[in-house]
C-alpha positions in Angstrom: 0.0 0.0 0.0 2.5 2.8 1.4 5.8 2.3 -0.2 7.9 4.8 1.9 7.9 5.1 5.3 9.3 7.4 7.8 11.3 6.1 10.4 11.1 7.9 13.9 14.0 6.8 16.5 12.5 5.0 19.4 14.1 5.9 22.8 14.3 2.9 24.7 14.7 2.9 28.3 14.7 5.6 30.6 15.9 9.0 30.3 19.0 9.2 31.8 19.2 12.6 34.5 22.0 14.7 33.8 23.7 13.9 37.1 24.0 10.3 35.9 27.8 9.1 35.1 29.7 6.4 34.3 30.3 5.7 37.5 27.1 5.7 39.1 25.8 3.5 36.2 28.5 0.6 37.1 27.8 0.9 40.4 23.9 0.2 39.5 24.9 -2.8 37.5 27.1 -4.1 40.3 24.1 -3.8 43.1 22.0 -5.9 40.3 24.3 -8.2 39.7 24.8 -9.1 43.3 21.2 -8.9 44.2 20.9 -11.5 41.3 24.0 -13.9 42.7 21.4 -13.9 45.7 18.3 -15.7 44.0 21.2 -18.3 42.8 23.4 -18.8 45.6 23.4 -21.8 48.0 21.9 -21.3 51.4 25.5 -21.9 53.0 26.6 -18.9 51.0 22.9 -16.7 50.8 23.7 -14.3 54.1 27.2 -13.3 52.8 25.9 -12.3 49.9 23.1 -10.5 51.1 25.2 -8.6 53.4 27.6 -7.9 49.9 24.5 -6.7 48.2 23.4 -4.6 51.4 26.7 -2.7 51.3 27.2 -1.8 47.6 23.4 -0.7 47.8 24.4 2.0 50.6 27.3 2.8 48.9 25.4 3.3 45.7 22.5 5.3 46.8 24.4 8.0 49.0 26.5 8.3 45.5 23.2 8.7 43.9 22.0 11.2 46.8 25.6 13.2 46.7 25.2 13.1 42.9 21.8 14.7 43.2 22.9 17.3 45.7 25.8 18.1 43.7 23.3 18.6 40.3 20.8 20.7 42.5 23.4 22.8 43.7 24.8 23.7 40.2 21.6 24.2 38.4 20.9 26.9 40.9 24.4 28.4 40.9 24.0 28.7 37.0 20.5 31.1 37.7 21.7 33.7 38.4 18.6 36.1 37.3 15.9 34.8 39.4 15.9 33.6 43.0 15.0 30.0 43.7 11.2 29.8 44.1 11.0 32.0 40.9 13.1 29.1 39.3 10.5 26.9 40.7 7.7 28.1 39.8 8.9 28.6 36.4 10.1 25.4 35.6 6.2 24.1 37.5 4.7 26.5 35.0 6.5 24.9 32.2 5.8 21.7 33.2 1.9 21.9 34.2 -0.8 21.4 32.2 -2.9 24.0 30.8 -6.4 23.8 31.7 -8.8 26.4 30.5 -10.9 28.4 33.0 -14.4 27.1 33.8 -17.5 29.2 35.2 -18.8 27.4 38.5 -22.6 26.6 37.8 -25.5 24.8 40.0 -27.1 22.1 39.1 -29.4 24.1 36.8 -26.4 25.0 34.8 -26.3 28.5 35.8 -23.8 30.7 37.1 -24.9 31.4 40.8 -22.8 35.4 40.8 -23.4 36.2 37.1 -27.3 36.1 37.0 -27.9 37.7 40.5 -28.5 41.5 39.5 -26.8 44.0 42.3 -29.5 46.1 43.0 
């Protein structure tokens, strides 16, 4: 039927925060990968490797947490024309729907200020 088709790029996976690096990712990888030599390991050898797993997940999410910190602090730095809740509500406004204004009205449909006369 169609003989040419546009191709549109696909992002797979999830969209990776600016504060995410190299070293944070391998760190993920390694707190999988021991979480996984868990569900395999023999009971003999289970609570050593849970307490493995347990300590490369701290150390991975206060890297996370520090790396989060550290991206906070230098988005802020870098506005330097607004003051932090204007950044905020900015970036809120941006990011919020739009919703278009609606009349309150009673059960009757009608506007309960707008057909009272003020006399």
């Amino acid at each position: 039927m169609y003989k040419h088709h546009t191709k549109c790029k696909v992002r797979k996976g999830k969209p990776v925060p600016p504060r995410w690096t190299e070293n944070l990712k391998l760190l993920e990888e390694e707190v999988l990968r021991k979480k996984r030599r868990i569900k395999n390991a023999a009971p003999i050898r289970r609570q050593h490797l849970i307490d493995e797993y347990l300590q490369v997940k701290k150390e991975y999410q206060r890297k996370a947490e520090e790396a989060q910190t550290k991206s906070w602090k230098e988005f802020y730095t870098t506005q330097e024309r607004e003051t932090t809740w204007e950044n905020i509500y900015r970036v809120i406004g941006r990011t919020a729907g739009k919703y278009e204004d609606v009349l309150l009205s009673n059960q009757n449909g009608e506007s309960p200020r707008l057909n009272r006369s003020n006399s």
